[in-house]
Rosetta silent file (secondary structure, phi, psi, omega in degrees, C-alpha in Angstrom):
SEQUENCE: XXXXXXXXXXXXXXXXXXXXXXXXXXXXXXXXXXXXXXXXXXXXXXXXXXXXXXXXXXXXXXXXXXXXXXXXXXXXXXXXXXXXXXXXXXXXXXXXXXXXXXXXXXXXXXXXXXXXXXXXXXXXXXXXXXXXXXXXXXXXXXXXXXXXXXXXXXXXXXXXXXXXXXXXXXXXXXXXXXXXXXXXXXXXXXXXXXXXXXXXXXXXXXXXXXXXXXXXXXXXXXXXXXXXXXXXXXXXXXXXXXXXXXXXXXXXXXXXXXXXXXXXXXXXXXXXXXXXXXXXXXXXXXXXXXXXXXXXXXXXXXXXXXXXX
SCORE:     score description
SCORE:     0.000 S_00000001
   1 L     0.000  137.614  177.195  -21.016   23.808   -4.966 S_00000001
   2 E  -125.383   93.036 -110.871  -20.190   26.241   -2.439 S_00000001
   3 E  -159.784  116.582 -155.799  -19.484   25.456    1.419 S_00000001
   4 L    20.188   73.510  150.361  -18.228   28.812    3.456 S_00000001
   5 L    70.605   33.354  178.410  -17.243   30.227    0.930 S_00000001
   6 E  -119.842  116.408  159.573  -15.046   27.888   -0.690 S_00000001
   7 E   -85.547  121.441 -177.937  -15.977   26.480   -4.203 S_00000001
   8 E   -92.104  142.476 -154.316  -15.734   22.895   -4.730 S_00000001
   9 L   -81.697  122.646  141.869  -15.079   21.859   -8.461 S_00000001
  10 L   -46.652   74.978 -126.651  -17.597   19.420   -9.992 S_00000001
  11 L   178.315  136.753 -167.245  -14.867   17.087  -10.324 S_00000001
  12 E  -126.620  161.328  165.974  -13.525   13.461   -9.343 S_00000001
  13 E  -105.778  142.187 -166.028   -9.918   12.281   -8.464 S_00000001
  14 E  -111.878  111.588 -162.308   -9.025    9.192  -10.291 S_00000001
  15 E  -107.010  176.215 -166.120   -7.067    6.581   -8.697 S_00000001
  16 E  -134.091  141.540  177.641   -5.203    3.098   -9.874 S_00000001
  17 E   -64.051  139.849  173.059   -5.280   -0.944   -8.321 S_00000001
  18 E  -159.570  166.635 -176.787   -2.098   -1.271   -6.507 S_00000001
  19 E  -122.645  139.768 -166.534   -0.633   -3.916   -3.983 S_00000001
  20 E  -156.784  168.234 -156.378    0.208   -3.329   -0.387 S_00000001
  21 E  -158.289  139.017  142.620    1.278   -4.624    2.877 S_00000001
  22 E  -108.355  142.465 -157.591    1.602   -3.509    6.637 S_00000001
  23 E  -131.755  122.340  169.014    4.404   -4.366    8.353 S_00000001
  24 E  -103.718  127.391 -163.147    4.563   -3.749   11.951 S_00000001
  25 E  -108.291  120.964  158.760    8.296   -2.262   13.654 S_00000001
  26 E  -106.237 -172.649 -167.048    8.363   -2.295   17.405 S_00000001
  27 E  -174.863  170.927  161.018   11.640   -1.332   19.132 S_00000001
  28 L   -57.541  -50.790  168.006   12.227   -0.793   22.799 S_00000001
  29 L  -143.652  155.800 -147.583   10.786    2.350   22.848 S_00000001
  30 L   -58.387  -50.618 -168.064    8.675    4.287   20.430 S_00000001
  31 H   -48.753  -34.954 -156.922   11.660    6.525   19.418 S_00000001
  32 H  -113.071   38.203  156.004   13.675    3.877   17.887 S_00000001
  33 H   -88.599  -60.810 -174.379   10.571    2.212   16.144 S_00000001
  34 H   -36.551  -63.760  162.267    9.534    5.676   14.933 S_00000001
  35 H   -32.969  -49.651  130.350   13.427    6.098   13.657 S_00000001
  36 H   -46.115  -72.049  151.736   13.076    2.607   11.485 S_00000001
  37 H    11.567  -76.700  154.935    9.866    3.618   10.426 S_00000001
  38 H   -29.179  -70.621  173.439   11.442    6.690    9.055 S_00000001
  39 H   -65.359  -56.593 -176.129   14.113    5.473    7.280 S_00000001
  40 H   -45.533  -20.844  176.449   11.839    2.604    5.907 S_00000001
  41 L  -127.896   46.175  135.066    9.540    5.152    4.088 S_00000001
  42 L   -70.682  156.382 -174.120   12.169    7.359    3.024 S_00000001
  43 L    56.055   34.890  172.829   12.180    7.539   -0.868 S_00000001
  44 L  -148.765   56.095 -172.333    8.772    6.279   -1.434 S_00000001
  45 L  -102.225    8.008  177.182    6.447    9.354   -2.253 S_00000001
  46 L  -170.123  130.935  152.118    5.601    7.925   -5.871 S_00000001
  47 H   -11.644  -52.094 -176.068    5.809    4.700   -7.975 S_00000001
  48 H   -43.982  -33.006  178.225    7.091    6.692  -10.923 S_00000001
  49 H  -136.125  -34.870  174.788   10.563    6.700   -9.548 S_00000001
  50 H   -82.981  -11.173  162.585   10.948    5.102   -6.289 S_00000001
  51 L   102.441  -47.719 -178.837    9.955    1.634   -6.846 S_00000001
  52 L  -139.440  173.311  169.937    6.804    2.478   -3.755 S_00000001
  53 E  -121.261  132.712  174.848    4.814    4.313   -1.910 S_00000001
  54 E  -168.605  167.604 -174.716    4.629    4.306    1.749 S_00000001
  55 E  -163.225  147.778  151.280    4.048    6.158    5.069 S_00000001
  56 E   -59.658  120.980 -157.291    3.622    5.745    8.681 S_00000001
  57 E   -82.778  -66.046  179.311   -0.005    4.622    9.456 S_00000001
  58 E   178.379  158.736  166.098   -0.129    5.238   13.163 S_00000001
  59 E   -57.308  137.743 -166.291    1.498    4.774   16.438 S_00000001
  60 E  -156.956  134.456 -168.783    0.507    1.316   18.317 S_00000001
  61 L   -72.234  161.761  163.308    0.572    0.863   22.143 S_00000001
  62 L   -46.030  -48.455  176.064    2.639   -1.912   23.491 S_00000001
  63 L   -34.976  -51.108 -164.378   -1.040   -3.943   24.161 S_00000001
  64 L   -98.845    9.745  158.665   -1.607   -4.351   20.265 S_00000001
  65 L  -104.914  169.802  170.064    1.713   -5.753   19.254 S_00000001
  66 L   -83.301    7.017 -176.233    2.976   -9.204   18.915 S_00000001
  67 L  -122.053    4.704 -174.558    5.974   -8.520   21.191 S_00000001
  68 L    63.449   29.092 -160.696    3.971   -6.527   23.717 S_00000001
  69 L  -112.642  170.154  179.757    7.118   -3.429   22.999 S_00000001
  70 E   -90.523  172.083 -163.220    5.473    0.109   21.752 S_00000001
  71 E  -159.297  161.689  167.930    5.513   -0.280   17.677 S_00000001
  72 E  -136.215  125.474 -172.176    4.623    1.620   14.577 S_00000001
  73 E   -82.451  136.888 -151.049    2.514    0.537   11.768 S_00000001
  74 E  -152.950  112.746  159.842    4.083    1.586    8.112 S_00000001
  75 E   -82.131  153.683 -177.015    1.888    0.897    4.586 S_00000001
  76 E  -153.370  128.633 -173.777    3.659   -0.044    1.945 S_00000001
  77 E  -140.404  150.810  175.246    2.056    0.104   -1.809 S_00000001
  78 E  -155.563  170.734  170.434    3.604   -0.687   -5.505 S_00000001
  79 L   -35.515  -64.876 -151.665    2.364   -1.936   -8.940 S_00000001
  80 L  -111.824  160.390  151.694    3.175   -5.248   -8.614 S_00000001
  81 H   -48.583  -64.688  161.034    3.449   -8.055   -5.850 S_00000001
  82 H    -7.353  -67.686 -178.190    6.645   -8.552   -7.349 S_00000001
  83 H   -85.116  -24.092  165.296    8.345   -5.036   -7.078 S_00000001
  84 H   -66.592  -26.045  156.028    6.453   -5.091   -3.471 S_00000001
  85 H   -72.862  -42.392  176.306    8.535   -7.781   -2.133 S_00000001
  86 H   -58.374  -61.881  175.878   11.375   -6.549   -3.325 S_00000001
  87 H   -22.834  -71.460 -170.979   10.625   -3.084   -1.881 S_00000001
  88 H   -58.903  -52.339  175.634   10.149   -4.512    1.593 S_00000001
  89 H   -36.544  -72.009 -168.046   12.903   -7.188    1.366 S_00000001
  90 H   -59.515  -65.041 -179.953   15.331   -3.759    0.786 S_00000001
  91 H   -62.457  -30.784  159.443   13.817   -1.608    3.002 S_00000001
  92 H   -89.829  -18.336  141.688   13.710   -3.543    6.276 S_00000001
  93 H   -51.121  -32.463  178.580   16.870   -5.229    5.473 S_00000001
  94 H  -107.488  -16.461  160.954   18.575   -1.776    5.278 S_00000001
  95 H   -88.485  -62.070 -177.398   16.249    0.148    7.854 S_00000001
  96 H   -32.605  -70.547 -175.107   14.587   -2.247   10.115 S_00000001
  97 L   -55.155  -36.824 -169.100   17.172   -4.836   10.784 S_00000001
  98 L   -85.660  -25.547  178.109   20.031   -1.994   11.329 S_00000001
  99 L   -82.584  153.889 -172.865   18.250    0.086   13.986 S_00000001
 100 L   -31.717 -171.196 -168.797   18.825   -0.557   17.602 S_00000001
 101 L   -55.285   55.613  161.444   16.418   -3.116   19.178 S_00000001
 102 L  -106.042  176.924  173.649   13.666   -3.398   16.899 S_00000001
 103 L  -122.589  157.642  178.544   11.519   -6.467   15.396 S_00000001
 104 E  -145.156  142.017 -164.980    9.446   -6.421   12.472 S_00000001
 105 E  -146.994  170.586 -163.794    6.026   -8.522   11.984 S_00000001
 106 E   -89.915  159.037  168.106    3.364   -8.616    9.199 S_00000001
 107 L  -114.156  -15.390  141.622    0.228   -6.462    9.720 S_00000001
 108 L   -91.191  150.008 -166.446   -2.021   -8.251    7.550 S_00000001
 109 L  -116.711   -6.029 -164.015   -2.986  -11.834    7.889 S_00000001
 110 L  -138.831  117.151  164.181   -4.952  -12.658    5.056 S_00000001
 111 L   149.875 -161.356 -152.257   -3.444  -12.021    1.258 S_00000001
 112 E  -100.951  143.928 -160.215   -0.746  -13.558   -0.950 S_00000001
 113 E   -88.049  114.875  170.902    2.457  -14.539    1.250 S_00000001
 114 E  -130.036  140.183 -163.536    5.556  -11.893    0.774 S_00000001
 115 E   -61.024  138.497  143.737    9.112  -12.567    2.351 S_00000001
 116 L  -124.163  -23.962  171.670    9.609  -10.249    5.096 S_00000001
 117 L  -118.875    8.524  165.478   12.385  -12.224    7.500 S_00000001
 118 L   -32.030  -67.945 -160.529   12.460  -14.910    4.943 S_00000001
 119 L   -73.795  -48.247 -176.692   15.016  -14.064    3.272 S_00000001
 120 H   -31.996  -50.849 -149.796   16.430  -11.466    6.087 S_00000001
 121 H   -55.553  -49.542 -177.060   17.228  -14.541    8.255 S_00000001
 122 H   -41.967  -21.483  156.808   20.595  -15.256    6.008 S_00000001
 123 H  -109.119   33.039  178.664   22.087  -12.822    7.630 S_00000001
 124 L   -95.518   13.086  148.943   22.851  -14.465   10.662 S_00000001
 125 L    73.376   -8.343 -179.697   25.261  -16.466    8.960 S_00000001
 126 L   107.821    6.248  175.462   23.977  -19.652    9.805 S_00000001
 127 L   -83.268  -11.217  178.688   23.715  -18.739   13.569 S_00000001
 128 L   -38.487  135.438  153.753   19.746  -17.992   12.557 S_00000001
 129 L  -157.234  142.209 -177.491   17.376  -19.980   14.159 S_00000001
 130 L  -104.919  154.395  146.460   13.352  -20.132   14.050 S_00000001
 131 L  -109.769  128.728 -168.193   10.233  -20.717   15.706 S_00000001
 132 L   -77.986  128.175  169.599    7.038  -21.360   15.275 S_00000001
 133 L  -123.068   99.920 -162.129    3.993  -19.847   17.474 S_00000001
 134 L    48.194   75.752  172.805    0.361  -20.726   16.397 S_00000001
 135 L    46.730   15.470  170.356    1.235  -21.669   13.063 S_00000001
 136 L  -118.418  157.168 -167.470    3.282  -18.792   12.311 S_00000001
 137 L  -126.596  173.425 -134.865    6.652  -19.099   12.197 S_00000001
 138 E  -154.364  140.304  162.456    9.322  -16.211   13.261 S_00000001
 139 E  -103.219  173.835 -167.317   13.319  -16.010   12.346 S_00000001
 140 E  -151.339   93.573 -164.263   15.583  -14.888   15.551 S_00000001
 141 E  -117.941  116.916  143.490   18.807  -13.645   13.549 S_00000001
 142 E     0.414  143.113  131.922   22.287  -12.504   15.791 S_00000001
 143 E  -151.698  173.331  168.386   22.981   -8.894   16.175 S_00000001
 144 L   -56.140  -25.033  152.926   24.916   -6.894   18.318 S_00000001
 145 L   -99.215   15.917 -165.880   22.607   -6.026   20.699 S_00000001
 146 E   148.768 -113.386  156.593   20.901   -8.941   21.072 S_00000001
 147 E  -118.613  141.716  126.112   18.512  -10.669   18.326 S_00000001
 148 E   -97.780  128.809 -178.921   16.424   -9.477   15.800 S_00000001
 149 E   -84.087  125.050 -164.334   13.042  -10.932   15.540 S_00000001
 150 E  -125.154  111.748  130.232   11.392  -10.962   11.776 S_00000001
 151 E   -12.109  130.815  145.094    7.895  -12.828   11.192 S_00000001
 152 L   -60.635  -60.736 -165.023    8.669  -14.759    7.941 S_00000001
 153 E  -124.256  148.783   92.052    6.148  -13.475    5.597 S_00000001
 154 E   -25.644  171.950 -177.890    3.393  -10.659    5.271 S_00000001
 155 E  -118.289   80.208  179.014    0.682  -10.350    3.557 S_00000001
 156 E   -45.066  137.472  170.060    0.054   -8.371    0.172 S_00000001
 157 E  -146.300  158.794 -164.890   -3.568   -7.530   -0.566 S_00000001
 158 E   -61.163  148.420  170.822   -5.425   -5.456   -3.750 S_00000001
 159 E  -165.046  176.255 -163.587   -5.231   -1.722   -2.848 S_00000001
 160 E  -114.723   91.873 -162.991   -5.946    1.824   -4.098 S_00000001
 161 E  -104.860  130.486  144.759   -3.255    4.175   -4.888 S_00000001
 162 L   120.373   22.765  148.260   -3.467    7.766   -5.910 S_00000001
 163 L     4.687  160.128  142.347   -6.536    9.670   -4.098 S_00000001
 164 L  -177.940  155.098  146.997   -5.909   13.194   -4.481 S_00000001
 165 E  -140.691  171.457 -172.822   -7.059   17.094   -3.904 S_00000001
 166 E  -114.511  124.682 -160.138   -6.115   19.937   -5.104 S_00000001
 167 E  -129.455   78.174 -162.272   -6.232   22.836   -2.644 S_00000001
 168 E  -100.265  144.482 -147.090   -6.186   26.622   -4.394 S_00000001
 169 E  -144.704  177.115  176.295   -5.641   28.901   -1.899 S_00000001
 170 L   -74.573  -36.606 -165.748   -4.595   32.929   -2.060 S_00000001
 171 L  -143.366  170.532  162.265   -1.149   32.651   -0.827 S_00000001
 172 H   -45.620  -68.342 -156.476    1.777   30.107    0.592 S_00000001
 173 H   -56.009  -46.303 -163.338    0.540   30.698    4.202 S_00000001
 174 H   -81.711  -12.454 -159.673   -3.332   30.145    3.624 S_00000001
 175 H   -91.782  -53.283  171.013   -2.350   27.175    0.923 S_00000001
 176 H   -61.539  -60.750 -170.385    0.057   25.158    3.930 S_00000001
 177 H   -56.681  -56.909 -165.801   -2.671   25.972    6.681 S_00000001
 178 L   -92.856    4.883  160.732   -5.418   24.248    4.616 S_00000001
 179 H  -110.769  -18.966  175.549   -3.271   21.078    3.786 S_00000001
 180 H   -92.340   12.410  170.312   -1.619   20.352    7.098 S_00000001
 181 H   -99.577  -26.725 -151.248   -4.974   20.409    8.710 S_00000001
 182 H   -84.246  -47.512 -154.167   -6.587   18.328    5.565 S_00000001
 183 H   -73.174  -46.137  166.967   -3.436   15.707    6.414 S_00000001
 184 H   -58.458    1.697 -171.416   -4.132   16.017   10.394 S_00000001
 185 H  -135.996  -11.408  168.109   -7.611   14.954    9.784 S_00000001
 186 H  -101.250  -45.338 -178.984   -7.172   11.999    7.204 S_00000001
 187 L   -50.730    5.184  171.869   -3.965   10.975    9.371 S_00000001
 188 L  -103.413    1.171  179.759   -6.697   10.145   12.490 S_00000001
 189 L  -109.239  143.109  174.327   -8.549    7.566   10.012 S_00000001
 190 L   -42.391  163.577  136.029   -7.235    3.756    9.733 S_00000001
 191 L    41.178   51.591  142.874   -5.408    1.896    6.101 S_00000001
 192 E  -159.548  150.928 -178.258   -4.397    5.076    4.625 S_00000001
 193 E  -147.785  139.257 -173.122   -1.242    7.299    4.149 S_00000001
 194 L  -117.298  125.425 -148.944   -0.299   10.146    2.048 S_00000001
 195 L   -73.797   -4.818 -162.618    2.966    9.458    0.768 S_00000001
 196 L   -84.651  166.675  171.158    4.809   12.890   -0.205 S_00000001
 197 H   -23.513  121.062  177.672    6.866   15.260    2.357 S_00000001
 198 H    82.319  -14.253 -154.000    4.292   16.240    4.850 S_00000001
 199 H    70.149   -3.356 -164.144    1.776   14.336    3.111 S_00000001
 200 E  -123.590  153.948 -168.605    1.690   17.178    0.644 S_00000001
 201 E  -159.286  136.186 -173.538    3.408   17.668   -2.777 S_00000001
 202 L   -88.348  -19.357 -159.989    3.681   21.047   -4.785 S_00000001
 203 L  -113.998   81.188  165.133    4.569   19.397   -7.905 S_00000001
 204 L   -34.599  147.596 -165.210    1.385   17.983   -9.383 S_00000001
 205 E  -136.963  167.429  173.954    1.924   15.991  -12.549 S_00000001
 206 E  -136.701  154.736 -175.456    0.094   15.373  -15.904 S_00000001
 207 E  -104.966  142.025 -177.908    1.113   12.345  -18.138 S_00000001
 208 L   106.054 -178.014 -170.015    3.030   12.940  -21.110 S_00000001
 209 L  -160.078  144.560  171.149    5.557   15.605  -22.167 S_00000001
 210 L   -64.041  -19.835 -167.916    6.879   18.109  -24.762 S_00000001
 211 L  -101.711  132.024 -173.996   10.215   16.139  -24.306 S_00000001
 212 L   -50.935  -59.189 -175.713   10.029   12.168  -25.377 S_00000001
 213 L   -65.600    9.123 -177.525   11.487   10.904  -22.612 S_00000001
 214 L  -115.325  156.909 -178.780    9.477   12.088  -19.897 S_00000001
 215 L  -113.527  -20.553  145.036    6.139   10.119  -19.381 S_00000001
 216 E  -112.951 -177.420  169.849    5.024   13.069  -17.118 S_00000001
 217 E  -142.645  171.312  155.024    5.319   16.565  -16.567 S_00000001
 218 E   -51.419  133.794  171.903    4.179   19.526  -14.530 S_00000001
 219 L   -49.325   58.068  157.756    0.552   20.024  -14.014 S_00000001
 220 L   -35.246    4.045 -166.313    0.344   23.516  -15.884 S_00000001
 221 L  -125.934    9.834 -173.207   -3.332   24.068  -15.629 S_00000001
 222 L  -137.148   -1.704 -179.282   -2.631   24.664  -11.551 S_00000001
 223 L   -90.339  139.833 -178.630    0.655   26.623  -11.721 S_00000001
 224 L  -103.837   -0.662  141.208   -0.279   30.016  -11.295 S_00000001
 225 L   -49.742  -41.382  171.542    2.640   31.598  -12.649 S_00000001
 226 L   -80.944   27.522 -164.641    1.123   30.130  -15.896 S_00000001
 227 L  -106.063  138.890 -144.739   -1.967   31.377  -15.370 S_00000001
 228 L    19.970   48.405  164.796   -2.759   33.101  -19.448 S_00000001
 229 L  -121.549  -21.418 -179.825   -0.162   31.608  -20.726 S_00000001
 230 L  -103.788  158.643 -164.648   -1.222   28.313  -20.807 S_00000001
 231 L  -109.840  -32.192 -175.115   -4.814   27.381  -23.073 S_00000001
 232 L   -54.627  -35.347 -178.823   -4.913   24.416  -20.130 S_00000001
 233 L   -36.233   93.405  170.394   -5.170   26.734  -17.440 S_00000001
 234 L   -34.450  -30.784 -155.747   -7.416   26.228  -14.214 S_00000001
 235 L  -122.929   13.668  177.853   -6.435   29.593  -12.785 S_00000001
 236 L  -104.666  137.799 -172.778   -7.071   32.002  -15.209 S_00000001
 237 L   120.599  -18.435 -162.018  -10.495   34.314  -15.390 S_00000001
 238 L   -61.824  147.209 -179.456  -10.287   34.821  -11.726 S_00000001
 239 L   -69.394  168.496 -177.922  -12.446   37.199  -10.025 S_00000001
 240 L   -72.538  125.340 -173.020  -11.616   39.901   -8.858 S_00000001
 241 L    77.062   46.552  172.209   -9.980   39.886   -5.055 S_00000001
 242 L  -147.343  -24.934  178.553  -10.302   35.843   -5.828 S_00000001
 243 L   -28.823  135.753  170.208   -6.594   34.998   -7.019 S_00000001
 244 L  -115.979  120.690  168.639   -5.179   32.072   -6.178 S_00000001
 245 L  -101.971   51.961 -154.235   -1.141   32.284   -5.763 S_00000001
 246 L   170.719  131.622  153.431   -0.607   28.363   -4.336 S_00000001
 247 E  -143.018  136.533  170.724   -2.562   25.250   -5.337 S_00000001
 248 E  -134.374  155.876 -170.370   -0.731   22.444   -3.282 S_00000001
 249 E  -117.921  131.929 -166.244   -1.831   18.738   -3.766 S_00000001
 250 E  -109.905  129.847  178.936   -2.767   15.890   -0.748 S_00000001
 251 L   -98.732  103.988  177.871   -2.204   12.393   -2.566 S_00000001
 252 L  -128.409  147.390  159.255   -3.656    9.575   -0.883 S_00000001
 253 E  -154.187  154.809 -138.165   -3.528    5.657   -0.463 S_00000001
 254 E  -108.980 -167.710  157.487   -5.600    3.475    1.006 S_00000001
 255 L   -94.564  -33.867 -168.759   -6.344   -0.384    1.616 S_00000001
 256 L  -147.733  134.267  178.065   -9.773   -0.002    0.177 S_00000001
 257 H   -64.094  -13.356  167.874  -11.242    2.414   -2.353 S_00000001
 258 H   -71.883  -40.153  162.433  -13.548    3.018    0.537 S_00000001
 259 H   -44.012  -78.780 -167.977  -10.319    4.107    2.771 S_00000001
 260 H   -53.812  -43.988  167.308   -9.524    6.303    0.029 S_00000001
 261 H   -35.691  -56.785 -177.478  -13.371    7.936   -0.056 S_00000001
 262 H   -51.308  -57.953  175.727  -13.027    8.181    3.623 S_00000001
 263 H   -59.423  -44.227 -166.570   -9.989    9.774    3.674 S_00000001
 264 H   -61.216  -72.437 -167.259  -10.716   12.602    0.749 S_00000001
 265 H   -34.828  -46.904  178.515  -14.169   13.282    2.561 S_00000001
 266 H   -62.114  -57.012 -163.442  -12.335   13.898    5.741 S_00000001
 267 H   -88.356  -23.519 -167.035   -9.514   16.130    4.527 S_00000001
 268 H   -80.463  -79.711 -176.872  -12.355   17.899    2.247 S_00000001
 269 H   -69.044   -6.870  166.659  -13.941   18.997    5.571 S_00000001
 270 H   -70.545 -110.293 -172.981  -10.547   20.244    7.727 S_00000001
 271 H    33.197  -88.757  169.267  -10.147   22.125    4.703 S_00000001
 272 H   -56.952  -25.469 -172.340  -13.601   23.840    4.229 S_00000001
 273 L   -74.247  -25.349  168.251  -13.922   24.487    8.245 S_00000001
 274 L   -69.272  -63.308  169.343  -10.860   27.315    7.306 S_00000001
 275 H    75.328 -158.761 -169.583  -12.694   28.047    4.324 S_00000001
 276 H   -75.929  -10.162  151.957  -12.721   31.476    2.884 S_00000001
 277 H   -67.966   -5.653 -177.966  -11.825   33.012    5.388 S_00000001
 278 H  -111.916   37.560 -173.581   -8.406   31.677    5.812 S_00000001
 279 L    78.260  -14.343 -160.348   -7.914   32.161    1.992 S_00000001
 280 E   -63.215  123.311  160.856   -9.167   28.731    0.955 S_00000001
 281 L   -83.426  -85.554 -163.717  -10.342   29.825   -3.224 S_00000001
 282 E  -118.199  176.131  169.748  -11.206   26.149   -4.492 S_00000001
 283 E  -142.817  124.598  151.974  -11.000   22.318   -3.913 S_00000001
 284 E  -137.743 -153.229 -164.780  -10.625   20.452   -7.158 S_00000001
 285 L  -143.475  165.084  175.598   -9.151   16.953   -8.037 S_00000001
 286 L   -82.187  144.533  104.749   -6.607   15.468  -10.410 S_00000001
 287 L  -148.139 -159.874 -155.875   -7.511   13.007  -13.255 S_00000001
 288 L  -137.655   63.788  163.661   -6.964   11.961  -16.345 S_00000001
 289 L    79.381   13.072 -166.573  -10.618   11.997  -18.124 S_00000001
 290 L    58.999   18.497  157.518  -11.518    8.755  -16.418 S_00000001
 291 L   -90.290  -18.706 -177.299   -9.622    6.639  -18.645 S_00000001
 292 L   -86.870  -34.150 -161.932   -6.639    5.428  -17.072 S_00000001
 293 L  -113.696   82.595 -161.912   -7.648    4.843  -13.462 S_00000001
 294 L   -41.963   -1.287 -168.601  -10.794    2.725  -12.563 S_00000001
 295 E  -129.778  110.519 -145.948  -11.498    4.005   -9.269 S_00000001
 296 E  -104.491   66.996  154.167  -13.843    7.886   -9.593 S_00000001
 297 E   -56.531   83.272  174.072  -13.764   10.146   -6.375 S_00000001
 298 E   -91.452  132.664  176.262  -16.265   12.624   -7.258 S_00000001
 299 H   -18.302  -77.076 -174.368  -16.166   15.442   -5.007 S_00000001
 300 H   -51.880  -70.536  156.982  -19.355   16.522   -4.377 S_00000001
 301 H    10.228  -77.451 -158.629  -20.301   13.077   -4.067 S_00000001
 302 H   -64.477  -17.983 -168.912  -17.919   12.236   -1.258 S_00000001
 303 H   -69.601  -45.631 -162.953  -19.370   15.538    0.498 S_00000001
 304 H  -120.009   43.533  126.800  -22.957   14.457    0.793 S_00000001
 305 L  -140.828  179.301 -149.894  -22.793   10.670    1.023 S_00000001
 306 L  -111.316   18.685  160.287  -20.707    8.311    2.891 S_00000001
 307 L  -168.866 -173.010  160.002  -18.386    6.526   -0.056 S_00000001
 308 L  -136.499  148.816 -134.961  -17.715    6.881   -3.815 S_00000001
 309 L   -65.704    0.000    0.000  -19.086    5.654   -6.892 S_00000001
């Protein structure tokens, strides 16, 4: 398929069941929400090593919180329920709770019950004290500048982690240009976040290794230094005046495999509106034959209908 002059790969990205929670941080004023926020999804651009995944979601007016304060909505996805409570338990105990005059509340209401001021509450020492408001019930823990206010629990629900495109482009400049527009354009859609620097991550991975101990490695069949040197290689054969020197990768995860459809489709079309004139070569996708991950973004697919099988 070809769409201004960018060919898209006959090709699906393959994603994996994961468990996630939003957690909403309001603060006195959007900076020092933003500023938890931050810290709270530092260290979480991949499962493999960080324990989560997570990103800021979007910005949320004072109207649409529970404290009526400006707030920021933060995803948070892992393997397990398990390792997802812990995650959160750690991260808003060591971001949330420590920044100036914020609160933290769940952002789902429906799903399996995970501590988020549960636990938190202990460290007011026994000066801690709670309340209940329409059957939910809230800790109010000491601090130095006042209180902080933690909803007891959140809500974990089934989710979709590991979206993805592949973006081969001529150069660095034309390769960055078509992923921070593909990220500005999935970042304006709901219950997705793409977890790497930027939303974007250079080092694409394939599972296994020549070396025992690693369970992945670099994606070789997209480095273009390796391009006929490797028998894997995506980038070799190119036409002439068609090299691609870049391939950078947008990772996404959603609340719903439809979130994730939504999102690809979306990021698919910033993308193609640079197209070839801004360098764009290809759009392909990551996966691993369709055996590991149950949930099949095919490309094309997502281009000319409105989800994916």
């Amino acid at each position: 398929m070809i769409v201004n002059g960018v060919a898209i790969d006959d090709s699906f990205a393959e994603a994996f069941p994961m468990k996630a929670t939003r957690i909403v941080i309001t603060a006195h004023n959007l900076q020092w929400a933003r500023h938890a926020a931050v810290a709270a999804t530092g260290f979480a651009t991949s499962v493999i090593a960080c324990g989560c995944e997570a990103g800021i979601e979007r910005e949320i007016p004072p109207q649409e919180t529970p404290d009526g304060r400006p707030g920021i909505s933060v995803l948070v996805f892992s393997m397990s329920g398990k390792e997802l409570a812990k995650q959160i338990e750690r991260r808003v105990g060591q971001c949330v709770l420590t920044c100036p005059t914020t609160a933290v509340f769940a952002g789902i209401a429906e799903g399996e019950a995970v501590a988020l001021g549960k636990n938190l509450r202990f460290f007011g020492d026994g000066w801690q004290t709670s309340k209940v408001i329409g059957g939910i019930r809230y800790w109010r823990v000491p601090v130095m500048d006042g209180e902080f206010v933690a909803q007891e629990t959140t809500a974990a629900v089934k989710a979709v982690g590991g979206g993805n495109l592949l973006l081969l482009a001529r150069d660095t400049d034309a390769a960055l240009a078509c992923a921070e527009a593909a990220v500005r354009a999935m970042r304006q859609l709901p219950n997705v976040v793409m977890p790497f620097p930027g939303g974007v991550v250079r080092s694409g991975s394939k599972v296994g290794s020549k070396y025992a101990s690693l369970g992945a490695s670099t994606n070789d069949a997209f480095c273009p230094t390796l391009a006929g040197l490797t028998p894997r290689s995506e980038l070799a054969g190119c036409a002439a005046g068609q090299e691609v020197g870049c391939v950078l990768e947008i990772v996404i995860d959603g609340l719903t495999q439809a979130d994730v459809g939504a999102a690809m489709r979306a990021g698919m079309q910033a993308a193609i509106a640079i197209g070839a004139a801004g360098s764009l070569r290809r759009i392909s996708a990551g996966n691993y034959g369709g055996k590991l991950g149950p949930f099949h973004f095919y490309l094309h697919e997502l281009l000319a209908t409105e989800g994916a099988r």
